[in-house]
PAPAMI-385447 format. One record per residue (C-alpha): residue number from 1; z, y, x; residue in three letters. Coordinates in nm, 3 decimals, padded with zeros to 5 digits. Each point is the difference from the previous one (the first is absolute). Last residue first. Layout:
{k:NUM	c3:Z	c2:Y	c1:X	r:ALA} $
...
// end
This chain:
{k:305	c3:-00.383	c2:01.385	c1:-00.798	r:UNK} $
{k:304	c3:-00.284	c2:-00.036	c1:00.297	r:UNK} $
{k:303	c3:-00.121	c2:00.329	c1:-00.132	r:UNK} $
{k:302	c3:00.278	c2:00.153	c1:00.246	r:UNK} $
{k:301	c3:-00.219	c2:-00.062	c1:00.268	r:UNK} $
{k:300	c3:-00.282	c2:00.138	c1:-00.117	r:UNK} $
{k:299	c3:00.215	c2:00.312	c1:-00.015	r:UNK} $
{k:298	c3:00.311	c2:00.163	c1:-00.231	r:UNK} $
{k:297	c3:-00.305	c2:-02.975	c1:-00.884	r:UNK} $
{k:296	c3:00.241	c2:00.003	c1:-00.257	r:UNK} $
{k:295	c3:-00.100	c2:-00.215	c1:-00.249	r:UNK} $
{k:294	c3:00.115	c2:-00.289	c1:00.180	r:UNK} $
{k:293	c3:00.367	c2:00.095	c1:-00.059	r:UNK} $
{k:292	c3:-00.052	c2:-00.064	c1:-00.378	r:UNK} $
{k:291	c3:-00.032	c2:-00.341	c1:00.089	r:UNK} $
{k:290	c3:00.322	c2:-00.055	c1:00.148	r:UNK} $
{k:289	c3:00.111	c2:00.005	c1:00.373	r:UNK} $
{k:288	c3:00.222	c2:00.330	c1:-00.075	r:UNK} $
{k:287	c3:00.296	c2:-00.128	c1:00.229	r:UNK} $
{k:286	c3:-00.189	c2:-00.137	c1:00.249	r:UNK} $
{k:285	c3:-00.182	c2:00.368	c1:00.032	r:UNK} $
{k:284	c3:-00.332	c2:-00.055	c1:-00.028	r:UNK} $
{k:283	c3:-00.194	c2:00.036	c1:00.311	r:UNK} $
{k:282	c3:-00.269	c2:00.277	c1:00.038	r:UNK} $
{k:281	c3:-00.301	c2:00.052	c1:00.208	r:UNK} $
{k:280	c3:-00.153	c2:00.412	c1:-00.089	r:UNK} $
{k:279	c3:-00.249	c2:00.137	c1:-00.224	r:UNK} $
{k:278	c3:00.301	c2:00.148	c1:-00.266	r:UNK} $
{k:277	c3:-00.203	c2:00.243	c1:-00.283	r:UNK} $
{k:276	c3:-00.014	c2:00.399	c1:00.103	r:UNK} $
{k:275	c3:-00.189	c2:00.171	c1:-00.271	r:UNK} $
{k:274	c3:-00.081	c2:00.340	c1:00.169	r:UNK} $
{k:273	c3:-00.016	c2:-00.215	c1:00.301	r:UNK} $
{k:272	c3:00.288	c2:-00.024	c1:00.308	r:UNK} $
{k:271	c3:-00.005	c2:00.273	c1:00.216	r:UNK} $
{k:270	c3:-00.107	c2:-00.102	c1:00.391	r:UNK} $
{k:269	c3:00.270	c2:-00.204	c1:00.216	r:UNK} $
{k:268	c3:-00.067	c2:-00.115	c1:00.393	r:UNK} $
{k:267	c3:00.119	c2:-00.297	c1:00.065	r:UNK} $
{k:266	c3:00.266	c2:-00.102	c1:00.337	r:UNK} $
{k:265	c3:00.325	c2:00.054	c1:-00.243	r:UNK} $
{k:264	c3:-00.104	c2:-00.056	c1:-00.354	r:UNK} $
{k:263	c3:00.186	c2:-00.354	c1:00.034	r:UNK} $
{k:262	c3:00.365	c2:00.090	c1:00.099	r:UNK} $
{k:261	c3:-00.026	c2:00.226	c1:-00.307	r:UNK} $
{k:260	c3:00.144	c2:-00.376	c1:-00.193	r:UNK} $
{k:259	c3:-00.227	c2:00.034	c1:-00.330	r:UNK} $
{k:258	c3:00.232	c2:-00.115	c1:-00.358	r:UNK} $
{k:257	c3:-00.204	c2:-00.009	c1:-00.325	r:UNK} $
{k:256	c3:00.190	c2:00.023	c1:-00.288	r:UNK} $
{k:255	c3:00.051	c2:-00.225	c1:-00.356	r:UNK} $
{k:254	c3:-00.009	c2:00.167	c1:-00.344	r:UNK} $
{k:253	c3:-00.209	c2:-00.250	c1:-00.150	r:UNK} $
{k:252	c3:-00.326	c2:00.231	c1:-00.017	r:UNK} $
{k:251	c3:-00.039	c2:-00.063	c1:00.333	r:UNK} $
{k:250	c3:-00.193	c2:00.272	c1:00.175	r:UNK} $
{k:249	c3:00.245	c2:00.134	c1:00.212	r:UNK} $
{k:248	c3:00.371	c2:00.135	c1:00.008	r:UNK} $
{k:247	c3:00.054	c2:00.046	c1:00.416	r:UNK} $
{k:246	c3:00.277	c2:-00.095	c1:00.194	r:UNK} $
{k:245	c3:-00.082	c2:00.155	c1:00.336	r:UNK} $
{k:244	c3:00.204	c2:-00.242	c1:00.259	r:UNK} $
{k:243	c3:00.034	c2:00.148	c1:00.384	r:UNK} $
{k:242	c3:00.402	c2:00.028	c1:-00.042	r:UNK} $
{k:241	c3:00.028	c2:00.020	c1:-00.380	r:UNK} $
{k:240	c3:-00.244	c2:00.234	c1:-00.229	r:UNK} $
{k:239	c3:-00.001	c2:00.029	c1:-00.387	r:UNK} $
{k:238	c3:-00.180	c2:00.032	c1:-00.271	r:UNK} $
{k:237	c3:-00.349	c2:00.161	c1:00.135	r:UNK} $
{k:236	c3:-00.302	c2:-00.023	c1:-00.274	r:UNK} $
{k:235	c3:-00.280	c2:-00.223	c1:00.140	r:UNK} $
{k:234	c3:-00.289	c2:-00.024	c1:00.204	r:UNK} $
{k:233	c3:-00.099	c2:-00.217	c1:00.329	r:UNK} $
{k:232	c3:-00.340	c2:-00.018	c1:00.062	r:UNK} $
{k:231	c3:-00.252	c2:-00.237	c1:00.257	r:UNK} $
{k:230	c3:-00.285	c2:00.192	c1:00.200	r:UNK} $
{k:229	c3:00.099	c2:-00.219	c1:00.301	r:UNK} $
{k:228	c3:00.260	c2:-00.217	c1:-00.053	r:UNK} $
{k:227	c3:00.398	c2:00.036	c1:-00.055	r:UNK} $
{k:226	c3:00.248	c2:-00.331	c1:00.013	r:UNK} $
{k:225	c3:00.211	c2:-00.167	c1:-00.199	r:UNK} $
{k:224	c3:00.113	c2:00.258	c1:-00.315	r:UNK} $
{k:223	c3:00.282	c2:-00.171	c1:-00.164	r:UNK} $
{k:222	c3:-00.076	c2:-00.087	c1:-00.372	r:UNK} $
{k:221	c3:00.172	c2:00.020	c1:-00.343	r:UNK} $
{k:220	c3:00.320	c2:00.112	c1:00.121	r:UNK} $
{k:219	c3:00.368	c2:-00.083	c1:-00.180	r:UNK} $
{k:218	c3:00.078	c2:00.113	c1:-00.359	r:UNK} $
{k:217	c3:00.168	c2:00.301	c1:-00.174	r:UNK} $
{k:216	c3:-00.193	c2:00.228	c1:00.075	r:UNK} $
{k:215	c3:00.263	c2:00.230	c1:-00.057	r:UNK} $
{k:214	c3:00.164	c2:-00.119	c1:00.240	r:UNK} $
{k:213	c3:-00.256	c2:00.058	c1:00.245	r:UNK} $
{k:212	c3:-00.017	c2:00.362	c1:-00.048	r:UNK} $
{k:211	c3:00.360	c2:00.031	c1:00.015	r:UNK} $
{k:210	c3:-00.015	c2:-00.129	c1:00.352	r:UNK} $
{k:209	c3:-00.129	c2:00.326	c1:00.098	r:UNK} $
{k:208	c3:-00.002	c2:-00.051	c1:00.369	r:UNK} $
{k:207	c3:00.239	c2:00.335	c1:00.043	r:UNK} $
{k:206	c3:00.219	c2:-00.119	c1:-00.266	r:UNK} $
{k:205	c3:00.037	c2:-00.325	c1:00.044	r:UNK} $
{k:204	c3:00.155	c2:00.077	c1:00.321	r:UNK} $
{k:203	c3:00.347	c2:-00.068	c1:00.003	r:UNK} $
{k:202	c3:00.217	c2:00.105	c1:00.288	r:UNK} $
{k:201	c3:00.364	c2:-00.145	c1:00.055	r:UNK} $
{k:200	c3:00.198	c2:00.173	c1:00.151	r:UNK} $
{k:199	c3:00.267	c2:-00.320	c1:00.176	r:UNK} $
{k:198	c3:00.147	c2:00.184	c1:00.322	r:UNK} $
{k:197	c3:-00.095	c2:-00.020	c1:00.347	r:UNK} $
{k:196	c3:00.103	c2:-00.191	c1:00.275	r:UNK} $
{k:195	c3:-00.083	c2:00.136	c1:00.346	r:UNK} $
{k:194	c3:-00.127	c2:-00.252	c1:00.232	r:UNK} $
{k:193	c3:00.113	c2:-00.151	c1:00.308	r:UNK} $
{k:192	c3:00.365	c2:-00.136	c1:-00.098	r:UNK} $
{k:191	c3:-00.078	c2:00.026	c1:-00.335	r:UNK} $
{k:190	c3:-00.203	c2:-00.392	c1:00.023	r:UNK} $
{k:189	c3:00.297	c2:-00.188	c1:00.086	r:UNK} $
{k:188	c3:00.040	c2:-00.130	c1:-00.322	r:UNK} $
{k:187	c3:-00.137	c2:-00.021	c1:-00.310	r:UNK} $
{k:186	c3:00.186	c2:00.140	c1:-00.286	r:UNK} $
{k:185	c3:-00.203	c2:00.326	c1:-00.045	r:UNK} $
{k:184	c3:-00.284	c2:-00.259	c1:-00.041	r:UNK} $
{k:183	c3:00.196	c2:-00.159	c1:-00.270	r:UNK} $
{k:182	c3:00.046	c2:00.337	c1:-00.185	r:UNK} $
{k:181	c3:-00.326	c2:00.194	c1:00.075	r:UNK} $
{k:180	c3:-00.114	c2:-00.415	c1:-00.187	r:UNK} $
{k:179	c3:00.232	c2:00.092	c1:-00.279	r:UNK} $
{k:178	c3:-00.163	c2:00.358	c1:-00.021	r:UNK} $
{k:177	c3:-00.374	c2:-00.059	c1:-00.030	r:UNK} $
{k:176	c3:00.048	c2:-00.203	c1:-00.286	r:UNK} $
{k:175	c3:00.194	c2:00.238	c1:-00.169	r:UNK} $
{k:174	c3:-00.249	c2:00.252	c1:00.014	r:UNK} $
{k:173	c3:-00.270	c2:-00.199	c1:-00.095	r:UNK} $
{k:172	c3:00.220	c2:-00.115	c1:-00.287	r:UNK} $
{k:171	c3:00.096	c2:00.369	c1:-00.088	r:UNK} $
{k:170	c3:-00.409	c2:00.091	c1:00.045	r:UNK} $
{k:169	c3:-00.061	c2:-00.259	c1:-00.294	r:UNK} $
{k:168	c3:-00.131	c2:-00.352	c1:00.051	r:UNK} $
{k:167	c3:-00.361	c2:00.007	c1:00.157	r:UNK} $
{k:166	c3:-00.289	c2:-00.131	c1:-00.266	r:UNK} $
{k:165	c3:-00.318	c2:00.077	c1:00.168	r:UNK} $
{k:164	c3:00.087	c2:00.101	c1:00.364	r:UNK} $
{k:163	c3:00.080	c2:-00.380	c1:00.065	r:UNK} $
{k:162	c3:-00.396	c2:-00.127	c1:00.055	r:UNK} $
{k:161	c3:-00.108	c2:00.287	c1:00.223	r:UNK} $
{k:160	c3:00.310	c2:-00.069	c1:00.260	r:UNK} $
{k:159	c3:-00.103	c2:-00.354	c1:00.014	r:UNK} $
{k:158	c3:-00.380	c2:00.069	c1:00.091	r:UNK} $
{k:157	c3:00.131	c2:00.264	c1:00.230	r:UNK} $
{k:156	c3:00.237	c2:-00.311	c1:00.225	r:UNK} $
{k:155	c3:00.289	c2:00.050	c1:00.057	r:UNK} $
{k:154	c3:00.072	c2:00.060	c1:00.397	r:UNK} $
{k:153	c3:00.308	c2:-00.093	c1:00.236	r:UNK} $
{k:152	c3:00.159	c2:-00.228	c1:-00.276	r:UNK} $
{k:151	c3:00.372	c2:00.032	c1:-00.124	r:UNK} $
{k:150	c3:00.310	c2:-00.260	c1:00.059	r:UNK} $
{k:149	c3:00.251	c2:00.316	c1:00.010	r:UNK} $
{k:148	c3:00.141	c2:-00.160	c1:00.315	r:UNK} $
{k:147	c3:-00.351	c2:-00.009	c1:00.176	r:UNK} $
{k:146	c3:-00.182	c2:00.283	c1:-00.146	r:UNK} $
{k:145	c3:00.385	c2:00.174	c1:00.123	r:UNK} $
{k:144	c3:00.000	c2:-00.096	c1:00.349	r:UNK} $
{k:143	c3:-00.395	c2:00.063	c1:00.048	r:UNK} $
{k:142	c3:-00.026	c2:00.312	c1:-00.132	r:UNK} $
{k:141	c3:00.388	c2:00.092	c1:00.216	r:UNK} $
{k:140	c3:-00.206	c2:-00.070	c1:00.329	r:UNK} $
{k:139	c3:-00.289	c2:00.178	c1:-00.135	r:UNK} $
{k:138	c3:00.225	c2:00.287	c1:-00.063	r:UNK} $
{k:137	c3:00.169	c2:-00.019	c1:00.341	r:UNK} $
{k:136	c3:-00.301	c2:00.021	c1:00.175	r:UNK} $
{k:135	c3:-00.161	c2:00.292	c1:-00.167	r:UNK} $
{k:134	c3:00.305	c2:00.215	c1:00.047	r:UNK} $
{k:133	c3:00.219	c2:00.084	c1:-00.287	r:UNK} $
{k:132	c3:00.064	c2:-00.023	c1:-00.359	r:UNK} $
{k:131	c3:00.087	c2:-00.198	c1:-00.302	r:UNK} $
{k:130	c3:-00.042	c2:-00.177	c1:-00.333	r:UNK} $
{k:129	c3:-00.210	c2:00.257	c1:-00.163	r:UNK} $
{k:128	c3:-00.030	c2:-00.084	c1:-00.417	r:UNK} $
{k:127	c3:-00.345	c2:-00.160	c1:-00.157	r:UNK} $
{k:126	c3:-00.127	c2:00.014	c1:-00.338	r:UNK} $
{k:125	c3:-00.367	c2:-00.079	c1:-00.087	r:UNK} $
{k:124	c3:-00.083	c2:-00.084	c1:00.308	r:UNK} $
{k:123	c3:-00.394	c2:00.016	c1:00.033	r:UNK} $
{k:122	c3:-00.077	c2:00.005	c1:00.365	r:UNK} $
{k:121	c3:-00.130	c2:00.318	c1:00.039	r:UNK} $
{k:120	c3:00.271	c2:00.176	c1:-00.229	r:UNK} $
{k:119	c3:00.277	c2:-00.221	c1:00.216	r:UNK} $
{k:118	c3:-00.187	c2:00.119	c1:00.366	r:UNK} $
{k:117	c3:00.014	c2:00.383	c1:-00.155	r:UNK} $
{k:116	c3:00.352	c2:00.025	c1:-00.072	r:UNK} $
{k:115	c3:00.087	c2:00.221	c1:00.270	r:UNK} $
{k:114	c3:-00.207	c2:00.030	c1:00.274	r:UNK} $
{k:113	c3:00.215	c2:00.132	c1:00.296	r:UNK} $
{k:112	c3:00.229	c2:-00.276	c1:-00.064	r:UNK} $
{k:111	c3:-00.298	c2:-00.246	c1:00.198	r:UNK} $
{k:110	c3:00.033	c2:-00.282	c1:-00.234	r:UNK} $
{k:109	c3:00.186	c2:-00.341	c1:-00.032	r:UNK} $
{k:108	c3:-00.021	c2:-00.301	c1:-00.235	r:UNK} $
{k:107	c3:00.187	c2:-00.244	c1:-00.193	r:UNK} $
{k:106	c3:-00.215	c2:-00.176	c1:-00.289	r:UNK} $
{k:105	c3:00.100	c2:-00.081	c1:-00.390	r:UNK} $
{k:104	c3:-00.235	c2:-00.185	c1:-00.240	r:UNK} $
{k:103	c3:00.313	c2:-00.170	c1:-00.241	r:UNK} $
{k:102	c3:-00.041	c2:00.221	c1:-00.313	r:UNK} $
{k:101	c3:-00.307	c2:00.266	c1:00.113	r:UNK} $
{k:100	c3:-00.067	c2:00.197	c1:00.306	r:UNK} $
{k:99	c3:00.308	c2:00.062	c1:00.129	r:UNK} $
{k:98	c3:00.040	c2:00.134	c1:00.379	r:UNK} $
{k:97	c3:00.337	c2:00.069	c1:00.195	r:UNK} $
{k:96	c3:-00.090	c2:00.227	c1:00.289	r:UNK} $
{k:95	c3:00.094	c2:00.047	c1:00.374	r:UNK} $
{k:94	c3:-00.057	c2:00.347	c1:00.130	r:UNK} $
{k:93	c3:-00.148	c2:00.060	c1:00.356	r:UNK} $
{k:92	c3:00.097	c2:00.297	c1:00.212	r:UNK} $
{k:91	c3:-00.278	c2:00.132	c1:00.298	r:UNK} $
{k:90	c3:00.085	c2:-00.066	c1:00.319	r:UNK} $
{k:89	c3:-00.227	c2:-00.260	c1:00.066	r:UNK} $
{k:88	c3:00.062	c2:-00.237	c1:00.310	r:UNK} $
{k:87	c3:-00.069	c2:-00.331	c1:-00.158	r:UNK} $
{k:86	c3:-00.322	c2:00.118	c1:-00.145	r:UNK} $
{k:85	c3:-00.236	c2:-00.346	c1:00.067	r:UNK} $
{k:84	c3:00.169	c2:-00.203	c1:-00.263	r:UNK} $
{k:83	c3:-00.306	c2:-00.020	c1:-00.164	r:UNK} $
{k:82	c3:00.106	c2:00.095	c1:-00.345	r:UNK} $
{k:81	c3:00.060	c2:00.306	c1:00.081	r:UNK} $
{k:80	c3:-00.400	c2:00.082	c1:00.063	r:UNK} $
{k:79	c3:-00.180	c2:00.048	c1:00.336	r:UNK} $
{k:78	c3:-00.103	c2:-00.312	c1:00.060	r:UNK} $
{k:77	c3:-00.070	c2:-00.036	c1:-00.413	r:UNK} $
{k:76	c3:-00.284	c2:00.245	c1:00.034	r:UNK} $
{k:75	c3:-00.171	c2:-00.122	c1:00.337	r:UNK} $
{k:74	c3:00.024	c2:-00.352	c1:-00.136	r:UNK} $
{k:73	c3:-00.158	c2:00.080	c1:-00.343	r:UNK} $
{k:72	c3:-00.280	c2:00.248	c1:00.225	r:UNK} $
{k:71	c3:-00.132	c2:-00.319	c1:00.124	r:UNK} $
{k:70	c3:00.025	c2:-00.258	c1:-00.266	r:UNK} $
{k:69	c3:-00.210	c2:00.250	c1:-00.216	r:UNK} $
{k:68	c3:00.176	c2:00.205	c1:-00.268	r:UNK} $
{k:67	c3:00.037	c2:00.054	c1:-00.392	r:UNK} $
{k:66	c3:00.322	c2:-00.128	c1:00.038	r:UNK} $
{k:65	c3:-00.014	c2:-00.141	c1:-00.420	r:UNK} $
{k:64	c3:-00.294	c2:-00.269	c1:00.105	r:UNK} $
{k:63	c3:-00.181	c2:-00.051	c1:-00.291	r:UNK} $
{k:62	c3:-00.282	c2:00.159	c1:00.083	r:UNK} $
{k:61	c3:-00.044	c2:-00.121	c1:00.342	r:UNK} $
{k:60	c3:-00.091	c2:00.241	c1:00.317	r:UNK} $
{k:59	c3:-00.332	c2:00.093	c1:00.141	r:UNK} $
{k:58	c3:00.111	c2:00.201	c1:00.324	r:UNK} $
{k:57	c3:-00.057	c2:00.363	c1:00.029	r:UNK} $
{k:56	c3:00.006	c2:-00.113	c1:00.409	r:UNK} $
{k:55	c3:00.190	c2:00.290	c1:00.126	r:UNK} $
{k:54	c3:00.270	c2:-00.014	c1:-00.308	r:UNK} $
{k:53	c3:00.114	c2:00.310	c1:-00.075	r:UNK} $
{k:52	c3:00.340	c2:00.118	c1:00.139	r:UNK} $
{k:51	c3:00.258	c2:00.108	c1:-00.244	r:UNK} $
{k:50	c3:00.227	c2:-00.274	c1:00.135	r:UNK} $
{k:49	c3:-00.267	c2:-00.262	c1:-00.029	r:UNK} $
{k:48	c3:-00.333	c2:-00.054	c1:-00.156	r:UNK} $
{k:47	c3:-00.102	c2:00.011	c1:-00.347	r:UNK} $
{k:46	c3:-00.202	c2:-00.271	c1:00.042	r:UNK} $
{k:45	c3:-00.341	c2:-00.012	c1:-00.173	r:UNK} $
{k:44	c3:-00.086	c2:-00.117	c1:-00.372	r:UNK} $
{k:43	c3:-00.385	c2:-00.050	c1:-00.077	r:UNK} $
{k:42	c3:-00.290	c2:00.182	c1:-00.142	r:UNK} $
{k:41	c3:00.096	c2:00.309	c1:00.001	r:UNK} $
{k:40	c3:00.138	c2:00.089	c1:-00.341	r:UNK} $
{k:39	c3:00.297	c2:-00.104	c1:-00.271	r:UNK} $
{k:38	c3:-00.007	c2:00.147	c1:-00.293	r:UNK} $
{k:37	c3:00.331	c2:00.212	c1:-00.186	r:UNK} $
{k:36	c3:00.113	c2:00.080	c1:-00.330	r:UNK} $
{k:35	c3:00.332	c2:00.063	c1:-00.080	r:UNK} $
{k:34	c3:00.161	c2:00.156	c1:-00.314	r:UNK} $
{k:33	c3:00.376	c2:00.222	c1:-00.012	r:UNK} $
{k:32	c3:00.267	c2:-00.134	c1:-00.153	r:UNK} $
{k:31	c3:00.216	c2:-00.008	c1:00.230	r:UNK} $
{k:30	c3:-00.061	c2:00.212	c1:00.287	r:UNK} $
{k:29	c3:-00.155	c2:-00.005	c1:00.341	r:UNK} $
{k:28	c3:-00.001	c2:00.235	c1:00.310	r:UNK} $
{k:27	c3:-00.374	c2:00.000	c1:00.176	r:UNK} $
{k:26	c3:00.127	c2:00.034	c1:00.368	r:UNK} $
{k:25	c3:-00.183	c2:00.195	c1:00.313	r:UNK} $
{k:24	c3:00.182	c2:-00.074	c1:00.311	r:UNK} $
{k:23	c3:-00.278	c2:00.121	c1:00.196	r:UNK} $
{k:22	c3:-00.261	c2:-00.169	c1:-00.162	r:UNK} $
{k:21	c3:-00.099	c2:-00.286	c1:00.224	r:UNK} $
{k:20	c3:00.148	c2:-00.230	c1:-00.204	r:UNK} $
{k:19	c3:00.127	c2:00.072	c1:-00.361	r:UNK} $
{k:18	c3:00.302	c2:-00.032	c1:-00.132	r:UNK} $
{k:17	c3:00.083	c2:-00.090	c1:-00.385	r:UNK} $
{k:16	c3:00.308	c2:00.132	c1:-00.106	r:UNK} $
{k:15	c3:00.307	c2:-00.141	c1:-00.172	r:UNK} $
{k:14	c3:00.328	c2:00.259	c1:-00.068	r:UNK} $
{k:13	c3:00.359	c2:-00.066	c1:00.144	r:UNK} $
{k:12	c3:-00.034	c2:00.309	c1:00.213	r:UNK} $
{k:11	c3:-00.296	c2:-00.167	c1:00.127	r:UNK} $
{k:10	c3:-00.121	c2:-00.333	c1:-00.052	r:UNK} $
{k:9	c3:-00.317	c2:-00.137	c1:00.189	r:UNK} $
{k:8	c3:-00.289	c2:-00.200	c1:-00.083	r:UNK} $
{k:7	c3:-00.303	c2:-00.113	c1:00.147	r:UNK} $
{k:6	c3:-00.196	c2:00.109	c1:00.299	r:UNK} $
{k:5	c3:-00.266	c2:00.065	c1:-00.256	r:UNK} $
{k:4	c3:-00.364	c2:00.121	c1:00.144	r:UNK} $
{k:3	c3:-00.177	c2:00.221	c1:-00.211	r:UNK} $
{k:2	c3:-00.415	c2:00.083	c1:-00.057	r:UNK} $
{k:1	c3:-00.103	c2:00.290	c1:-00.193	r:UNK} $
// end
């Protein structure tokens, strides 16, 4: 039987694959456990837009982590945070304190009503709240302190991948995270609107099993590109960050295979073989460019893992 991913989601702290069109329907994963999956139907379609299916089932590229046509991409960010175009929601919005690795730190806000969710999604592998309050205020005080804290508005995945092998000790993460609470505390003008709230800082190596990486002991092999028609992905889960399955594969070096869930989303997924072997584009990971990196190349739905 034929699945469509709509990629990954983390509750209660735990990963899950989600499935479109299912009614909510989530394979939970765990460490440890094998993957096997093939990609069917001939071609990857848009995923459409705020739970909406695409009225065209437009052809969409396969490397292309939205997963969605240029259509349904402005219908899904016009109505997203982001935009601006919320000024007058009541909701409350928290302001967090992101660390993804030594020196890859972001500012952000998120609706308070989700918890941590946004710094699971995004990969943080420590973060503490900053503040609350309305929507406007907290993107006025996201834009104060990413200025005065001399932090970028997005890091890039790639980036985030390449610093999860190796991270100093949670007490360095920790500490880290809590002498830039400190300086942003410092800033002023920005209590005034927002509620300031104290340094907790949250680690979450736990729930993405960073142990599993560790004891890896070296970076990725490959990064999975793209997905094609009747092409496999297989491999023994490690660990999971934001979208990021780190997978141990083939190589015989010890090395992992990392695939962002961005691109399942728009394919439908089958059961991988009884012998699942990796029939999908890779790049080697710049840190592994070495010859032994080139030798990597309860239902049906359930049967997916």
């Amino acid at each position: 039987m034929e699945w469509r991913s709509a990629g990954i989601t983390w509750r209660d702290g735990t990963p899950a694959l989600r499935w479109a069109g299912a009614g909510g329907r989530v394979s939970p994963l765990a460490y440890g456990q094998p993957l096997a999956f093939r990609a069917v139907g001939g071609a990857r379609r848009c995923s459409g837009a705020r739970g909406n299916p695409c009225p065209l089932a437009a052809t969409v590229p396969g490397r292309g982590t939205g997963g969605r046509c240029a259509e349904c991409a402005r219908l899904d960010r016009a109505h997203s945070v982001a935009a601006d175009t919320m000024a007058d929601d009541p909701r409350p919005y928290r302001v967090y304190l992101a660390w993804f690795g030594p020196g890859l730190v972001k500012v952000g806000i998120t609706g308070e009503e989700r918890g941590p969710a946004r710094l699971l999604e995004q990969g943080a592998v420590a973060f503490s709240w900053l503040g609350r309050g309305p929507l406007m205020a907290a993107r006025r005080t996201e834009e104060v302190l990413r200025a005065a804290l001399a932090v970028p508005d997005r890091i890039p995945y790639a980036r985030k991948r390449a610093v999860r092998y190796g991270l100093p000790p949670a007490p360095e993460r920790a500490r880290e995270v809590a002498e830039l609470h400190a300086r942003a505390a410092a800033v002023p003008a920005w209590s005034e609107t927002l509620e300031p709230l104290p340094c907790r800082v949250t680690d979450h190596a736990g729930p993405f099993g960073l142990a599993g990486l560790e004891e890896r002991g070296t970076g990725p092999v490959a990064v999975v590109t793209e997905l094609v028609d009747d092409g496999v992905v297989a491999g023994r889960l490690l660990a999971a960050a934001g979208p990021d399955l780190h997978l141990a594969g083939p190589a015989a070096d010890g090395g992992t295979l990392v695939l962002d869930t961005r691109l399942l989303t728009g394919w439908g997924l089958v059961a991988g073989p009884e012998d699942p072997h990796v029939s999908v584009p890779l790049a080697v990971s710049p840190a592994r460019s070495d010859a032994r990196s080139a030798a990597l190349a309860e239902d049906s739905q359930d049967a997916l893992f």
